[in-house]
N, C-alpha and C positions, 0 to 999 in steps of 0.2 A: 447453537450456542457453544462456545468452546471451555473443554475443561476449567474451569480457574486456577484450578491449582497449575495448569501449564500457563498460563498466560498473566499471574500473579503466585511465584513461586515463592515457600517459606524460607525466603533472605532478603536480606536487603537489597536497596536498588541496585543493579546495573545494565548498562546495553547487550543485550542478548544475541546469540546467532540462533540456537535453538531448531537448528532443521532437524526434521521427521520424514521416513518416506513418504510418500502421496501420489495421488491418481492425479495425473492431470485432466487428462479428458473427465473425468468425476467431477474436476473443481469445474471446467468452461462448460459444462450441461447444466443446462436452464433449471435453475431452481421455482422460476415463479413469482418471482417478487412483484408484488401490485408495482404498476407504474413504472419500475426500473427501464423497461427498453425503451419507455415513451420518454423519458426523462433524458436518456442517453441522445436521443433524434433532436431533440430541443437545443442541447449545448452545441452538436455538433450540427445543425441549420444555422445556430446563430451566432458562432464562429471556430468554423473548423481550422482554421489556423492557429488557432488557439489548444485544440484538443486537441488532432488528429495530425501529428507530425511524420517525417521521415527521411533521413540523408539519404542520396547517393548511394552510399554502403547499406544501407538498411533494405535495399531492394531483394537483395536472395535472402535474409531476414525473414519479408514480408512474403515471400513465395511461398519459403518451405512451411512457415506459419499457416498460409491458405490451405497447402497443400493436404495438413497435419487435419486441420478443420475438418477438411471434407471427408480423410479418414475416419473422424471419430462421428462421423455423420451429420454435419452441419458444412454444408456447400455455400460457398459464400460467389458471387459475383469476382469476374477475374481481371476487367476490368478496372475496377478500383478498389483491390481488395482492402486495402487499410480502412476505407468507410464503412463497407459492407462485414465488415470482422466487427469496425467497429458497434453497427447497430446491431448486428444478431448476438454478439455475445455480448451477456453481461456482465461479466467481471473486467477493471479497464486491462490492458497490457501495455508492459513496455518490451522492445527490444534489444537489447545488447550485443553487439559483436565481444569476442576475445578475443586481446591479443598476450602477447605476454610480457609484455608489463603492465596490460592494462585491460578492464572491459570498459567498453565505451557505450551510451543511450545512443543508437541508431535511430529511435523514433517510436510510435508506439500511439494507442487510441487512450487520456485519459481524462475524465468529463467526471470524474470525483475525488481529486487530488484531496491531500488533507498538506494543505497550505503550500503548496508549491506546482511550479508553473512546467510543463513539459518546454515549452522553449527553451527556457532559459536552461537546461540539462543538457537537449539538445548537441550531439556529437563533444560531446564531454565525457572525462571519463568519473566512472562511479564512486573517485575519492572527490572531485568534483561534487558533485552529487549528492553525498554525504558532508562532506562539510557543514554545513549550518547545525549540523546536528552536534552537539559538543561533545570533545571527549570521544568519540567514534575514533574518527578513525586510529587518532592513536592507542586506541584499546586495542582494535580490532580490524584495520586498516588489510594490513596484512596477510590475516588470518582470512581475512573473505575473500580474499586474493586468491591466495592459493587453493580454499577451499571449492570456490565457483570453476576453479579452470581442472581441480580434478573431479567434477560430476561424469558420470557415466553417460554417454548419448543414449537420449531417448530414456532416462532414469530423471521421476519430478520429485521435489522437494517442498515441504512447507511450514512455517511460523505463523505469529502473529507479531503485533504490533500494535500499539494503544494511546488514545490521547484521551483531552478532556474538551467539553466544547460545551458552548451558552444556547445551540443551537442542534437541531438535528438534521438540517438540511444536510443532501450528501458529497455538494458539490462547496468545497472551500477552497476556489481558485483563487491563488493572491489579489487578483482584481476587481474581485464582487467584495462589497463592502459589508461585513457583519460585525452582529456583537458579540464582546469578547467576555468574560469572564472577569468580573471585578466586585468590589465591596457592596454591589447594589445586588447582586447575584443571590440567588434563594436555593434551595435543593431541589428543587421541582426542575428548573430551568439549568440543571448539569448534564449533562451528554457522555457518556462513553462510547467513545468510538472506536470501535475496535477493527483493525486492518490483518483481515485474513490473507496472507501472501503463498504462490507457490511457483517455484523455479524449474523449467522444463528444460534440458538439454537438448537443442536443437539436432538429430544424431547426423543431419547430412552437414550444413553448414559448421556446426559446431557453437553457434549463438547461443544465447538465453532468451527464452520466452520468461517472463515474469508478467505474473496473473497477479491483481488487486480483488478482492474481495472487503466490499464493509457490511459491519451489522453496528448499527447504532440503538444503546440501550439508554434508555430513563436512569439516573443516580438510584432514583428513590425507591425502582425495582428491583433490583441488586440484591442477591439473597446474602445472608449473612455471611460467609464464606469468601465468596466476593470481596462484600465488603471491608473484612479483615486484611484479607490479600490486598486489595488497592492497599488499605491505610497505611501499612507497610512500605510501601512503593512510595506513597506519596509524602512519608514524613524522611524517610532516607534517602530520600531525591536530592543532589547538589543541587544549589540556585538555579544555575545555568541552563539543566537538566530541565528545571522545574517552568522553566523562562518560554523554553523550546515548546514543552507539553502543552503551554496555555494554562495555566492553574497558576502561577506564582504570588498574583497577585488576592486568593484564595486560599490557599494553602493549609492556615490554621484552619478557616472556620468548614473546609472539604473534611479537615480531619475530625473537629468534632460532629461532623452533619456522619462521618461515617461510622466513628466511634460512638 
């Protein structure tokens, strides 16, 4: 469970960068989670084209990625390692090249998006990427620009990231059809989803390894603390903001289910 106070800070909303050092190999060591790697085999059987991407350029990406694996003690198959990364590890990853104007999604294994499709990312670069998010990049466009192309190789980084959901399934690809959050909506049936991230600097290539982690919490377990820091966030949310999160059309009665 992560801090609250880092992950709902005392101020009002805004898009955060918020990196901290971090253990990468810490983050990709199996924690355990009932079900998670059976769950990972299932999306990517039933349509790896879909999860498991990767360009042309993403090939020495995906090498030294394997190669990193087998370091930290997890030997993956070398014949296809994108799959074999994919079902042993379970946090998903993307990959990134740098360039300098730009990092770009080379490809990556991700079978629990929270509402976006790795295709469509797909050899795009990362303002790309971020776009549907409002207000990003020009907050902060640039600032993660420069930020990601000065990490030190072989030096990991890590945040969080948060939504709201009607659901706790952990797989919200644009495709699969779920319910959304609206006026029929109770507190029992609110989701916190929370998107544990960490940025590994590739040291041969020079890449990005970017690691997903989620923990999906209950609304109604939320210890008080919590629940102050959301209500903050979520009353000082612009619309747009609030549109993006999945709550907008909740908003009031999120606040009073939390107040």
């Amino acid at each position: 469970m992560p801090e609250w106070t880092r992950l709902f800070p005392d101020a009002d909303f805004r898009w955060p960068i918020g990196l901290r050092p971090a253990d990468a190999r810490e983050f990709f060591a199996p924690a355990g989670e009932a079900g998670l790697l059976t769950e990972r085999a299932h999306w990517l059987n039933e349509a790896p084209g879909e999860y498991a991407l990767l360009t042309e350029d993403g090939a020495p990406l995906l090498a030294e990625t394997a190669a990193i694996a087998a370091e930290w003690g997890m030997p993956v198959a070398s014949d296809d390692a994108l799959h074999a990364l994919g079902r042993a590890w379970e946090p998903d990853f993307v990959l990134l090249s740098c360039g300098e104007e730009a990092h770009s999604v080379e490809g990556g294994v991700v079978c629990f998006p929270s509402s976006w499709a790795l295709r469509e990312k797909l050899g795009r670069s990362l303002a790309f990427t971020h776009a549907p998010v409002p207000g990003l990049n020009d907050q902060l466009g640039a600032r993660i620009h420069t930020m990601l192309a000065k990490l030190a190789p072989g030096a990991a980084w890590a945040r969080e990231n948060w939504g709201l959901s009607a659901d706790h399934e952990r797989n919200h690809h644009p495709s699969r059809p779920r319910r959304r959050l609206d006026a029929t909506s109770t507190p029992d049936e609110v989701w916190l989803r929370i998107e544990r991230q960490v940025l590994y600097k590739l040291p041969r290539t020079g890449g990005l390894l970017f690691g997903l982690r989620l923990e999906i919490v209950p609304l109604v377990t939320l210890a008080a603390e919590a629940k102050m820091g959301l209500a903050r966030a979520v009353a000082s949310m612009p619309k747009d903001a609030a549109r993006y999160k999945g709550f907008a059309a909740v908003r009031e009665e999120l606040l009073g289910w939390l107040r």
